[in-house]
PABA-314094 format. One record per residue: residue number from 0; x, z, y of N, C-alpha, C in turn. Coordinates in Angstrom, 2 decimals. Layout:
N
NUM	X	Z	Y	X	Z	Y	X	Z	Y
...
***
This chain:
289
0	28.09	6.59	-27.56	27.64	6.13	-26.26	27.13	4.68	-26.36
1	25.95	4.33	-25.77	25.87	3.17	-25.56	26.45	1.79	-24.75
2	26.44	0.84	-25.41	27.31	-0.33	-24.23	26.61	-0.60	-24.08
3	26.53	-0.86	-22.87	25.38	-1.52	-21.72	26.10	-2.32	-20.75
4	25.41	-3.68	-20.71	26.60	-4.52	-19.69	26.42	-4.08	-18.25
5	25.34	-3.16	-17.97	25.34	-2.83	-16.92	26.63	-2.07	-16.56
6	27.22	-1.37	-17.66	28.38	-0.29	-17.00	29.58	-1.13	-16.81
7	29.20	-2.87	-17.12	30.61	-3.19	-17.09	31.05	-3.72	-15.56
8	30.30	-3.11	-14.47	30.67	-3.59	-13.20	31.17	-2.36	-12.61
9	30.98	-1.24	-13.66	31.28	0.57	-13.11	31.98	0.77	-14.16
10	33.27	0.71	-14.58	33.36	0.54	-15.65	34.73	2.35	-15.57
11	34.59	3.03	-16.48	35.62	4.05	-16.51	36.69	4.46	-17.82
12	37.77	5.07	-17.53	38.87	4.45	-18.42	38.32	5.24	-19.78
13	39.02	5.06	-20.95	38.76	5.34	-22.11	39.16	6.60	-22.43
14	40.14	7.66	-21.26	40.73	8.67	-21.50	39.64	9.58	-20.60
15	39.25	9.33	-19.66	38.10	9.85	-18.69	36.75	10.12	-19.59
16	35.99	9.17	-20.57	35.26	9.20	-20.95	35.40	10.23	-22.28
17	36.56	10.59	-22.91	36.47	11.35	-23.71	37.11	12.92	-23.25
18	37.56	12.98	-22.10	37.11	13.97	-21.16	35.73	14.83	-20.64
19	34.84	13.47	-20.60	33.77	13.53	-20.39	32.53	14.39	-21.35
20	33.07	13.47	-22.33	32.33	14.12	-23.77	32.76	15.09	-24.36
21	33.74	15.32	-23.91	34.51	16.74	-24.68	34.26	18.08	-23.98
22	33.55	18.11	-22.85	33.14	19.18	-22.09	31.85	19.72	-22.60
23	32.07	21.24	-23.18	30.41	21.78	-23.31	29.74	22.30	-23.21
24	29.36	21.73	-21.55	28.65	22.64	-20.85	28.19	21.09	-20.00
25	27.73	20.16	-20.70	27.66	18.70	-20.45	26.67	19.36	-20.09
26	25.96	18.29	-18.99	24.38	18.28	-18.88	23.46	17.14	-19.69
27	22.27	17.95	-20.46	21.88	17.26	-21.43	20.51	16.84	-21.40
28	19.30	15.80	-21.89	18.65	16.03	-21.63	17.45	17.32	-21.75
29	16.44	17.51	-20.82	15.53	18.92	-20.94	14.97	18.19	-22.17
30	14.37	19.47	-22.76	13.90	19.71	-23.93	11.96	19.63	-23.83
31	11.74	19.85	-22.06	10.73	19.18	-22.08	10.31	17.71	-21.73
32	11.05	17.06	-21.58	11.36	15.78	-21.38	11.77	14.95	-22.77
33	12.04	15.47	-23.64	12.12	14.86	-24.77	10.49	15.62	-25.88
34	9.70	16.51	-25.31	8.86	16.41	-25.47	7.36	15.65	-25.24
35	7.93	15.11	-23.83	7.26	14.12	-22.87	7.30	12.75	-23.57
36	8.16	11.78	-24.15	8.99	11.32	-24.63	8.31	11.01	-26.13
37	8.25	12.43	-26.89	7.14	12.16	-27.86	6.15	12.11	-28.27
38	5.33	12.44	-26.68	3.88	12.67	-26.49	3.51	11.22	-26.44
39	4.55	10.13	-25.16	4.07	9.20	-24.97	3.90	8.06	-25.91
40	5.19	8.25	-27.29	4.84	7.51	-28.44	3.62	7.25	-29.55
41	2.66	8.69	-28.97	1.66	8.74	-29.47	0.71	7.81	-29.09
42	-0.43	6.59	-30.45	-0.89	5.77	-30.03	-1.85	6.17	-28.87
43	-2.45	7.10	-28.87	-2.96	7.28	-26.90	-2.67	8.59	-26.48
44	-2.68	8.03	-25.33	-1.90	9.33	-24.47	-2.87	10.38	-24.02
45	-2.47	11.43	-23.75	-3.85	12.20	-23.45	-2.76	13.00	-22.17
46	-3.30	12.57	-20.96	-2.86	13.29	-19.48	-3.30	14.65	-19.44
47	-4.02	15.26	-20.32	-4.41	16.44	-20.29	-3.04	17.35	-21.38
48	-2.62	16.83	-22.30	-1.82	17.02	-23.29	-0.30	17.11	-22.55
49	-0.03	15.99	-21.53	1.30	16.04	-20.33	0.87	16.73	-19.60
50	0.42	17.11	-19.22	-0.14	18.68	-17.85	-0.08	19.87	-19.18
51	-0.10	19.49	-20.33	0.17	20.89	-20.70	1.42	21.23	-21.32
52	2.12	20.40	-21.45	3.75	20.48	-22.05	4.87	20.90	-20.68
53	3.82	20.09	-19.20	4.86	20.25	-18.50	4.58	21.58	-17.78
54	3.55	22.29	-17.87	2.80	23.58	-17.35	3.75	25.02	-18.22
55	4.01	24.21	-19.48	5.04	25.38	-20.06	6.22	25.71	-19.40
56	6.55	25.20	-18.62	8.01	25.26	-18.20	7.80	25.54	-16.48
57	7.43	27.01	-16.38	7.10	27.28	-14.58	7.77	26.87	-13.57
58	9.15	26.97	-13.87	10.00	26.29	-12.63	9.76	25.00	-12.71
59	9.89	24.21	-13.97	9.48	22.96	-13.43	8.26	22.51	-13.17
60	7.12	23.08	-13.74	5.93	22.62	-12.80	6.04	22.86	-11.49
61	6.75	24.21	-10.63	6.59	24.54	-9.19	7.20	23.03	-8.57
62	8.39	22.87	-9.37	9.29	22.06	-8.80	8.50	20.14	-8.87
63	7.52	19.50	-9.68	6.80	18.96	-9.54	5.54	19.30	-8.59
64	5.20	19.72	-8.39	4.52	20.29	-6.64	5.22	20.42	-5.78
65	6.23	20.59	-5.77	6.78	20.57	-4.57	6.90	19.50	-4.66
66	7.85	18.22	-5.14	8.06	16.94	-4.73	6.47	16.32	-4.79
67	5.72	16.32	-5.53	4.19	15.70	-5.27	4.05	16.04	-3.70
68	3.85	17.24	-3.36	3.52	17.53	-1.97	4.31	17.10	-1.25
69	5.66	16.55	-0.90	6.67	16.42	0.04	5.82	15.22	0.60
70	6.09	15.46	1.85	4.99	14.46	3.28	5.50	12.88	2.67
71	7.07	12.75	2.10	7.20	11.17	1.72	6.07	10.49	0.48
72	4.81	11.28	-0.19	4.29	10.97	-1.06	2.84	10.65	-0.25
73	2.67	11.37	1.22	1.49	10.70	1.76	0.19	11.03	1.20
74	0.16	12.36	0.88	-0.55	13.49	0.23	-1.95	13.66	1.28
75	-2.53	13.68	1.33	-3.35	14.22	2.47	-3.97	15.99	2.37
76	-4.56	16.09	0.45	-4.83	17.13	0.54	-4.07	18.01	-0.76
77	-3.32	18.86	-0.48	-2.32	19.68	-1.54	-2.76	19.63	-2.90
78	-2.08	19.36	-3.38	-2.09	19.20	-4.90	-1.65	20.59	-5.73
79	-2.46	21.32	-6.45	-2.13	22.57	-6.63	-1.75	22.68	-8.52
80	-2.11	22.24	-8.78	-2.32	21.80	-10.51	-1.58	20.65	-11.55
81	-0.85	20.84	-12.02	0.00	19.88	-12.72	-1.02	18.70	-13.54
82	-2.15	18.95	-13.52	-3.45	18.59	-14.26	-3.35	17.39	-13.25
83	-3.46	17.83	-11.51	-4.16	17.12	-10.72	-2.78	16.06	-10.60
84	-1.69	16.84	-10.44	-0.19	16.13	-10.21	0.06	14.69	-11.31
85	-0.15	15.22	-12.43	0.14	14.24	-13.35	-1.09	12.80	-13.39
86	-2.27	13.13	-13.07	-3.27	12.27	-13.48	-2.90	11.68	-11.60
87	-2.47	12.48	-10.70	-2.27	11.45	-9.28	-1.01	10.76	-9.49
88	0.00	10.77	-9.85	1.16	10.11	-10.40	1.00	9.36	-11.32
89	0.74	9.73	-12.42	1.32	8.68	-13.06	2.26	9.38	-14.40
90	2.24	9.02	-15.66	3.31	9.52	-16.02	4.60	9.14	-15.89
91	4.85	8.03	-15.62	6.38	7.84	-15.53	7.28	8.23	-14.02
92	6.03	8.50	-13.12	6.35	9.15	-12.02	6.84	10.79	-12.54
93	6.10	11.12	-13.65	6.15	13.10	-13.73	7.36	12.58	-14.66
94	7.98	11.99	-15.61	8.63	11.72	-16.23	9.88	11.60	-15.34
95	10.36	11.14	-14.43	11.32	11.01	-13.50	11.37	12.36	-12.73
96	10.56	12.84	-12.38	10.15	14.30	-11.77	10.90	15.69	-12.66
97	10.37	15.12	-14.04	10.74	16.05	-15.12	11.97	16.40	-15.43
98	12.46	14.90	-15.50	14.03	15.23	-15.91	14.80	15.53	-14.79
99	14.67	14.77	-13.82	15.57	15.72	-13.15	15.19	16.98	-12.45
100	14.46	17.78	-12.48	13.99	19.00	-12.05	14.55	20.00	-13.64
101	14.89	19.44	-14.52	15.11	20.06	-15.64	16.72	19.82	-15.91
102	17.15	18.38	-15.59	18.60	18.40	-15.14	19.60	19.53	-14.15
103	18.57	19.72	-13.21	19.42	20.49	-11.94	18.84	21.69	-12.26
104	18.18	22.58	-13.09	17.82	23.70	-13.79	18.70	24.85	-13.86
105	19.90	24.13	-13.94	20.78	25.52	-14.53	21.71	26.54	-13.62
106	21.37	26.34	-12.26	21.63	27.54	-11.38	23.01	27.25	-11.05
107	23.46	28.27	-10.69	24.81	28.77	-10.59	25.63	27.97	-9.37
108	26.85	28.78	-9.40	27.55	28.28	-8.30	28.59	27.22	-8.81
109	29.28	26.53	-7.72	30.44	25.98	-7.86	31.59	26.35	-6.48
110	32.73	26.10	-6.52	34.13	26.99	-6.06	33.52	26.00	-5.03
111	33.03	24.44	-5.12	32.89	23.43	-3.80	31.59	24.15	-2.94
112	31.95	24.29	-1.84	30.62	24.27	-1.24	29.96	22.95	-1.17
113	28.80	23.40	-1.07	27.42	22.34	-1.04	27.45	22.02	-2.56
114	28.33	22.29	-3.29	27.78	21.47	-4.66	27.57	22.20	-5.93
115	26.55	23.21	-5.62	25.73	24.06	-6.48	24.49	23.03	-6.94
116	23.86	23.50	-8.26	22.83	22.59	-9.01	21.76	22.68	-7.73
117	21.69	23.65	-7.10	20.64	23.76	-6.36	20.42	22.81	-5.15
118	21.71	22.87	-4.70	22.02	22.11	-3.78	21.93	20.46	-3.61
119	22.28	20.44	-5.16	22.35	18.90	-5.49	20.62	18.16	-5.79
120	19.93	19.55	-6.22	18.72	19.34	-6.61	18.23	18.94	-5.42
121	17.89	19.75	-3.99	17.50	19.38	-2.66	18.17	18.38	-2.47
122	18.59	17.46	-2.16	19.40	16.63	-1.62	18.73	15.32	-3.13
123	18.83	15.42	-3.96	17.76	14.39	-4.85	16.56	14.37	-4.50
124	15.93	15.63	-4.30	14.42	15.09	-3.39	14.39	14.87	-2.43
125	14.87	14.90	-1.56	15.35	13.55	-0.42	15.48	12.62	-0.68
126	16.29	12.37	-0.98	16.86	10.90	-1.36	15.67	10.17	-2.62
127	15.07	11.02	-3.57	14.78	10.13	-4.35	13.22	9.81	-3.59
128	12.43	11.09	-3.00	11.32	10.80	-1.72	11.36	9.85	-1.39
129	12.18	9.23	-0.46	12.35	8.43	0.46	12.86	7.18	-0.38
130	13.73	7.40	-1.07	13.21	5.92	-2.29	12.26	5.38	-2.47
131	11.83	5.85	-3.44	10.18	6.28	-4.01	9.32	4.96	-2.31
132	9.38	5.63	-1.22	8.83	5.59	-0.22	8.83	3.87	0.59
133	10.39	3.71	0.76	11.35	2.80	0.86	10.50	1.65	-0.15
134	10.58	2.32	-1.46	10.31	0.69	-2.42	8.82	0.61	-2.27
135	8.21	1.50	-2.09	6.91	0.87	-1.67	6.57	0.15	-0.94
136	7.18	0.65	0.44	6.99	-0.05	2.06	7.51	-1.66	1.17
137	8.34	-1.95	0.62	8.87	-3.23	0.65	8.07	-4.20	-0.89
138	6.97	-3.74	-1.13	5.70	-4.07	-2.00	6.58	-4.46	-3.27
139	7.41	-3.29	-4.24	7.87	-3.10	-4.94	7.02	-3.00	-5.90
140	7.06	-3.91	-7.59	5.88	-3.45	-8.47	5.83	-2.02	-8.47
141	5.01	-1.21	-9.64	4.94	0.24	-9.85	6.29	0.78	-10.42
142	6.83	-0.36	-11.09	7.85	0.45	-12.34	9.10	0.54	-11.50
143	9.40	-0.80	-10.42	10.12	-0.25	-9.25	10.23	1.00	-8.47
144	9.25	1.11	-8.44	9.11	2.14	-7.19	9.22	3.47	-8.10
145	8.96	3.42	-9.20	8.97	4.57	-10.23	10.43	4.71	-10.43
146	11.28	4.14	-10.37	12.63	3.50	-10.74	13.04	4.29	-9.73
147	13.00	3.89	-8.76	13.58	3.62	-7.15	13.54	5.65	-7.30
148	12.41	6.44	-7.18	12.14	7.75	-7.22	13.27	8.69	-8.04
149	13.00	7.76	-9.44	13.86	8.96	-10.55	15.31	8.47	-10.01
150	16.03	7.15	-9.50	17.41	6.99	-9.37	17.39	7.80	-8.05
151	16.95	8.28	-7.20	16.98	8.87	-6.13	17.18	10.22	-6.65
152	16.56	11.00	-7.46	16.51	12.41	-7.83	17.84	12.53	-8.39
153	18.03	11.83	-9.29	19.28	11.46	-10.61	20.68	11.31	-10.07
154	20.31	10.77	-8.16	21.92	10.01	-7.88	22.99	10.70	-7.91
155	22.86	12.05	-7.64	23.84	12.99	-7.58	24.55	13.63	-8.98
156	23.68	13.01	-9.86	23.93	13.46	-11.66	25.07	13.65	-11.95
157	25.95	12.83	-11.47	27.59	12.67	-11.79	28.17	13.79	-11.43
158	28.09	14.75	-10.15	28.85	15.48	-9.37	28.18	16.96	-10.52
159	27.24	16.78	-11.46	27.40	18.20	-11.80	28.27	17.93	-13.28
160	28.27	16.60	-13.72	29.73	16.79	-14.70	30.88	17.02	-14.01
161	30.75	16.56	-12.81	32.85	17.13	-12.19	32.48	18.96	-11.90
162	31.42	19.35	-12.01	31.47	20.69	-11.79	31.80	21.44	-12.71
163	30.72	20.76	-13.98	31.31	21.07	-15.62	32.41	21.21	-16.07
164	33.50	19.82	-15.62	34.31	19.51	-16.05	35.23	19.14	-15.72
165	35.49	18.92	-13.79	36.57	18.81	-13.51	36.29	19.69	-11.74
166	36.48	20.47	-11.93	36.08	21.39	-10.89	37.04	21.32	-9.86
167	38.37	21.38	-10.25	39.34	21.11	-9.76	39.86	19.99	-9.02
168	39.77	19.28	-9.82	39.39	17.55	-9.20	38.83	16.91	-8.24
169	37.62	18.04	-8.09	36.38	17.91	-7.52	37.10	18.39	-6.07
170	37.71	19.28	-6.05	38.08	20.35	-4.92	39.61	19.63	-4.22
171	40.30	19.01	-5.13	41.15	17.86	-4.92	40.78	17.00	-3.56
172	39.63	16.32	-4.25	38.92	15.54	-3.53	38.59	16.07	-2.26
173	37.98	16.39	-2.21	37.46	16.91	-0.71	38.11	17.06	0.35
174	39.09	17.77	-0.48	40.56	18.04	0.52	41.04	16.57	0.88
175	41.37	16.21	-0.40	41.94	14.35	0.08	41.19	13.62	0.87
176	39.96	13.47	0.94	39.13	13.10	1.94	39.08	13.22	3.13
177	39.65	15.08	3.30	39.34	15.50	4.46	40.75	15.14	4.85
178	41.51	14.99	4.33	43.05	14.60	4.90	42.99	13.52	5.69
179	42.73	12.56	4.49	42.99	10.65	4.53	41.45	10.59	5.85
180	40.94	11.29	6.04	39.39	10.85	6.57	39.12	9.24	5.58
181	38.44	9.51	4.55	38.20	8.81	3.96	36.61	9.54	3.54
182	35.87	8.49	2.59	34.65	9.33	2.14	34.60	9.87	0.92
183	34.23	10.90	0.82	34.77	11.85	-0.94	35.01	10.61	-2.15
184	33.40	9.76	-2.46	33.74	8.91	-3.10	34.95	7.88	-3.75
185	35.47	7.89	-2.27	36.61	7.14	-2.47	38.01	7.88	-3.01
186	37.77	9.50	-2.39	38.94	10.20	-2.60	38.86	10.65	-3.89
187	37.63	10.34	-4.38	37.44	10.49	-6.31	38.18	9.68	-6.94
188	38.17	8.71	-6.45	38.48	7.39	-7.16	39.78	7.37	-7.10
189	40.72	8.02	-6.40	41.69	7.83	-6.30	42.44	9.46	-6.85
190	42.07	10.44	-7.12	41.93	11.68	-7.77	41.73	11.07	-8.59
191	40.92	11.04	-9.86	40.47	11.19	-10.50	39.87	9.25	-11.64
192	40.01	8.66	-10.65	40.24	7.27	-11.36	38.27	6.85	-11.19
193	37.56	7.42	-11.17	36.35	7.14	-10.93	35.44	8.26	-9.92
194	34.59	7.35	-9.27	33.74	8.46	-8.09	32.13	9.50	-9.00
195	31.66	10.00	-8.76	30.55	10.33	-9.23	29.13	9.75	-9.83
196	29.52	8.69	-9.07	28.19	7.88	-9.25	28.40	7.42	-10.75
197	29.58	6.43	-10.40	29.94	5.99	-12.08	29.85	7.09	-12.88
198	30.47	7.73	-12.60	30.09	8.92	-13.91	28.76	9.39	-14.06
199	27.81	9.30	-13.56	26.50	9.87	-13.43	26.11	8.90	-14.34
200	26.58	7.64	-13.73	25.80	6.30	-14.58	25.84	6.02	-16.40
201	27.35	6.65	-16.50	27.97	7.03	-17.55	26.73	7.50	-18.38
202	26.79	8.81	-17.91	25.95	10.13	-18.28	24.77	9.52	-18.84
203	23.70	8.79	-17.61	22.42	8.27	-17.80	22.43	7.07	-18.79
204	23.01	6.47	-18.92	23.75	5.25	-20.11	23.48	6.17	-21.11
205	24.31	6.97	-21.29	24.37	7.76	-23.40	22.99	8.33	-23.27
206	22.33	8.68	-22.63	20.87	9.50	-22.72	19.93	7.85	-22.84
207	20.28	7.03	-22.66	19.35	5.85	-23.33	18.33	5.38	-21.89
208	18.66	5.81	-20.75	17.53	5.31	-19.19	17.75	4.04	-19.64
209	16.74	3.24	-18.62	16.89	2.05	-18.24	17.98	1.80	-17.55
210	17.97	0.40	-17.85	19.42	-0.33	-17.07	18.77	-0.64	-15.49
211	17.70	-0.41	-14.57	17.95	-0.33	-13.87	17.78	1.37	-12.84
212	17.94	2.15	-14.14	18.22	3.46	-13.18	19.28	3.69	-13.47
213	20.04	3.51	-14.55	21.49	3.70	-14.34	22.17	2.90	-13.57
214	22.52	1.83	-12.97	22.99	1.00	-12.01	22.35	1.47	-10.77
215	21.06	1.74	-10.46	21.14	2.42	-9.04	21.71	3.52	-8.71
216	21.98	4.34	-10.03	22.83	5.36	-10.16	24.17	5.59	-9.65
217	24.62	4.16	-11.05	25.81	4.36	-10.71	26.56	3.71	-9.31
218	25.69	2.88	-8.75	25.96	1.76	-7.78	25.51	2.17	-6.61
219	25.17	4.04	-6.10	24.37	4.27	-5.27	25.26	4.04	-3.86
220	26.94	3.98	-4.15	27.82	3.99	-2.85	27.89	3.12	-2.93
221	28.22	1.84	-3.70	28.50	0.59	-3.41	27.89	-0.52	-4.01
222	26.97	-0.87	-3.75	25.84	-1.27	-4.57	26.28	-3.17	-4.91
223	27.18	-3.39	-3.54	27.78	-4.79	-3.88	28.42	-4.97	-4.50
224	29.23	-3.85	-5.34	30.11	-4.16	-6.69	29.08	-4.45	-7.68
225	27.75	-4.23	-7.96	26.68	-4.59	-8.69	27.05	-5.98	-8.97
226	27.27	-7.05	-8.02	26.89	-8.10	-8.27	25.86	-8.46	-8.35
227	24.92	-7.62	-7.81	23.37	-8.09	-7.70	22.99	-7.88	-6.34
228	22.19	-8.87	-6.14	21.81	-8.77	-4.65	20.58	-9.37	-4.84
229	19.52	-8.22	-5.12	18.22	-8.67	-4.74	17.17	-7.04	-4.60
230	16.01	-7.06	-4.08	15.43	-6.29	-3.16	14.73	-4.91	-4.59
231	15.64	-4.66	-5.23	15.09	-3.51	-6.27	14.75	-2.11	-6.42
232	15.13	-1.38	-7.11	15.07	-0.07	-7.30	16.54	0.79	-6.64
233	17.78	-0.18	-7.03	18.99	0.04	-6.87	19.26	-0.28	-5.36
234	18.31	-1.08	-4.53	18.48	-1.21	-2.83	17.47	0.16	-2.26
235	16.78	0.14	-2.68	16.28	0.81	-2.45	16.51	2.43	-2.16
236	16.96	3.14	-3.57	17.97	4.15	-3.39	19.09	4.09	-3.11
237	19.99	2.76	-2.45	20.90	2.93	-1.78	20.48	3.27	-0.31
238	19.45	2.10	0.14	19.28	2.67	1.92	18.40	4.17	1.85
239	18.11	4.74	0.91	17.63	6.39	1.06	19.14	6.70	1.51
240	19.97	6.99	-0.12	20.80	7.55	0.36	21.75	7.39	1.56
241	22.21	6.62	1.64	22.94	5.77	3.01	22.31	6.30	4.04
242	21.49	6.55	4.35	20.07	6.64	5.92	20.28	7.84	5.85
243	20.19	8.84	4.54	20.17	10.48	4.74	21.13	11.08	4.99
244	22.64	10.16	4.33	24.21	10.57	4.35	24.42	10.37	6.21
245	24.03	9.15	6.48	24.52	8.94	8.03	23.95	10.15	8.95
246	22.51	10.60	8.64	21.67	11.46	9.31	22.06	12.74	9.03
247	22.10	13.03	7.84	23.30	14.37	8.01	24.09	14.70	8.36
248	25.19	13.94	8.77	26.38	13.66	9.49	26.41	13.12	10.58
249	25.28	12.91	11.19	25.48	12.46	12.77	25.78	11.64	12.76
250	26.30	10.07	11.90	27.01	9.06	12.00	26.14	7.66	12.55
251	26.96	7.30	13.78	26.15	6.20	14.40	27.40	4.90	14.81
252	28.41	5.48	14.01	29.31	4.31	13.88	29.46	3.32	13.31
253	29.27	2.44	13.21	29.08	1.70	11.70	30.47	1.33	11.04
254	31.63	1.32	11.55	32.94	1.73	10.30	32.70	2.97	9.28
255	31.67	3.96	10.09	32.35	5.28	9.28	30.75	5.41	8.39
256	29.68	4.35	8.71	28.28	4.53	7.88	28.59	4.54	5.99
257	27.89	5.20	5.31	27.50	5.17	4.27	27.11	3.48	3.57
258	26.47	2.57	4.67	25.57	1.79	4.25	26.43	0.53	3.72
259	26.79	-0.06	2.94	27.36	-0.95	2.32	26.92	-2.05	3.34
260	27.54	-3.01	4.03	27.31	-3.81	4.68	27.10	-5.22	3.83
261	28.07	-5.34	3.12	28.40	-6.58	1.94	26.88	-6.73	1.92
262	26.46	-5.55	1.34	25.17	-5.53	0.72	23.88	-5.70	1.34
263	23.81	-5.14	2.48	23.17	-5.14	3.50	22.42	-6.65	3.73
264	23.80	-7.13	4.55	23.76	-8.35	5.23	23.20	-9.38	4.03
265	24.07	-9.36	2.64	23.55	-10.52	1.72	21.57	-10.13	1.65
266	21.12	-9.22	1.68	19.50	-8.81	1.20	19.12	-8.92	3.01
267	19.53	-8.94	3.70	19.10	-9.65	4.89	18.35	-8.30	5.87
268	18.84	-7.03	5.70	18.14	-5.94	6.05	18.90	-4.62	7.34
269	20.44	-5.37	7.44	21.37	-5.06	8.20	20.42	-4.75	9.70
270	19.74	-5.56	10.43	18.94	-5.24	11.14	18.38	-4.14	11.81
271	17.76	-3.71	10.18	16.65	-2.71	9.92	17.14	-1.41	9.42
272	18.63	-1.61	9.57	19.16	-0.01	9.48	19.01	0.81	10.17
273	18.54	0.49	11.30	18.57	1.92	12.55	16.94	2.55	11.82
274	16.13	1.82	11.75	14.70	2.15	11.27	15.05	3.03	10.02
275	15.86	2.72	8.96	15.80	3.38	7.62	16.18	5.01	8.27
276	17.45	4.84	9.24	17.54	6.64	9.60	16.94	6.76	10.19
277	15.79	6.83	11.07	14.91	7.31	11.95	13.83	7.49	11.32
278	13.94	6.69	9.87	12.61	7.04	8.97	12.63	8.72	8.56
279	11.63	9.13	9.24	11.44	10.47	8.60	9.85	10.93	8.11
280	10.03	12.06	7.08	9.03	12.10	6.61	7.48	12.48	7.23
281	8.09	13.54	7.92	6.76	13.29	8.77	6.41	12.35	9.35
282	6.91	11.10	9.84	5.96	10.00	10.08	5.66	9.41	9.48
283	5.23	8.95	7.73	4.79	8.75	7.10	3.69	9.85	6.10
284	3.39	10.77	6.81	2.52	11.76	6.09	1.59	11.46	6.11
285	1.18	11.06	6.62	-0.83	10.63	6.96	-0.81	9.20	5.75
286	0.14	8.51	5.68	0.00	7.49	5.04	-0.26	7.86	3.25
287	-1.23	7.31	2.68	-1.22	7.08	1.12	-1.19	6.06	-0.12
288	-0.38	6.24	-0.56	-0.12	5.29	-1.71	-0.05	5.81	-3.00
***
């Protein structure tokens, strides 16, 4: 595994982590994504050559059209062709697209409701949409906003190793949550010694991401344990997720919000929370970027 000082603000115990690795039925990276990977090392790239590596793999091309088309991308006219998808993106946009559409791949159920791959997959294109969306509105360079997208798809990464590997734990939780009225996260942490995110972050750490998609990762519930407080990839996919968690849940309390306040208030955007949940995608459809 790699050390990365990023994990040392998410940091998980030494008996957890070889828990972690000892499960095998880990999620690993896709195999077209590490083909992606060696296309781009090539001294020039040929976008015709990435529309055809990622065209091999049908579910995940459908599944790159679908997020290209989702109204948060400001599409005007449907994009039908991985040809057209990749050369309107970008590769490191289809690259973020890729892996996790190839991450959440593997079907099947879990004993938790809501936390099937499938499930977790919908709920990343949300969240990573409206990232993606989020870091633009706030004139985020490209590699941000590229950032901001794949940690949005990715955030949920953690919850399919507790499916892998601690299923039980997982189901622990929920219950403890639903006891204590507390938020799962927390009832992880106290189950189980770490919440999902960290472990996701874990995950994205040994696969070699950038240090700032693993920290938006792992930092997607509490982004002020970061110790960073400035307007990135990692704020960004926090007020997705935060805005979509409150809006799913009806929550207009602010004790019981998702939204890290610490965090909030220091980036000066506390304000502008009612706007982040009322942001929906159809009112940004007509718009293009």
């Amino acid at each position: 595994m790699n050390d990365r000082a990023v994990m040392n603000n998410a940091p998980i115990s030494p008996d957890l982590e070889k828990r972690i690795e000892a499960i095998s039925s880990l999620p690993t990276l896709p195999e077209i994504y590490n083909q992606l990977i060696k296309e781009l090392s090539a001294s020039e790239v040929s976008m015709n050559r990435i529309a055809d590596i990622v065209s091999e793999d049908v579910s995940i091309s459908a599944k790159l059209l679908q997020v290209v088309n989702s109204a948060f991308f400001g599409i005007q006219n449907e994009i039908k062709s991985v040809q057209q998808a990749a050369t309107y993106l970008g590769v490191d946009t289809v690259k973020g697209i890729v892996l996790s559409a190839g991450v959440y791949s593997g079907g099947g159920k879990s004993i938790v409701p809501g936390f099937s791959p499938v499930d977790l997959y919908k709920k990343g294109v949300a969240v990573g949409s409206k990232a993606r969306f989020i870091a633009y509105s706030f004139g985020l360079v490209r590699s941000m906003i590229d950032d901001a997208l794949t940690a949005g798809l990715l955030h949920d990464v953690g919850k399919l190793v507790l499916i892998a590997g601690f299923e039980q734990e997982l189901l622990s939780s929920v219950e403890y949550a639903k006891k204590e009225n507390v938020p799962l996260h927390v009832a992880q942490e106290q189950v189980l010694g770490a919440n999902d995110a960290v472990i996701g972050g874990f995950l994205l750490n040994s696969w070699g991401l950038s240090n700032d998609i693993v920290e938006a990762v792992a930092f997607h519930y509490t982004p002020s344990k970061s110790n960073k407080f400035e307007f990135d990839a990692m704020a960004a996919a926090h007020l997705s997720f935060a805005s979509e968690y409150d809006e799913e849940h009806h929550i207009d309390d602010p004790s019981r919000s998702a939204f890290d306040r610490v965090y909030t208030d220091t980036l000066g955007v506390t304000d502008q929370l009612a706007q982040f949940k009322g942001l929906s995608a159809q009112a940004v459809a007509q718009q293009r970027f």
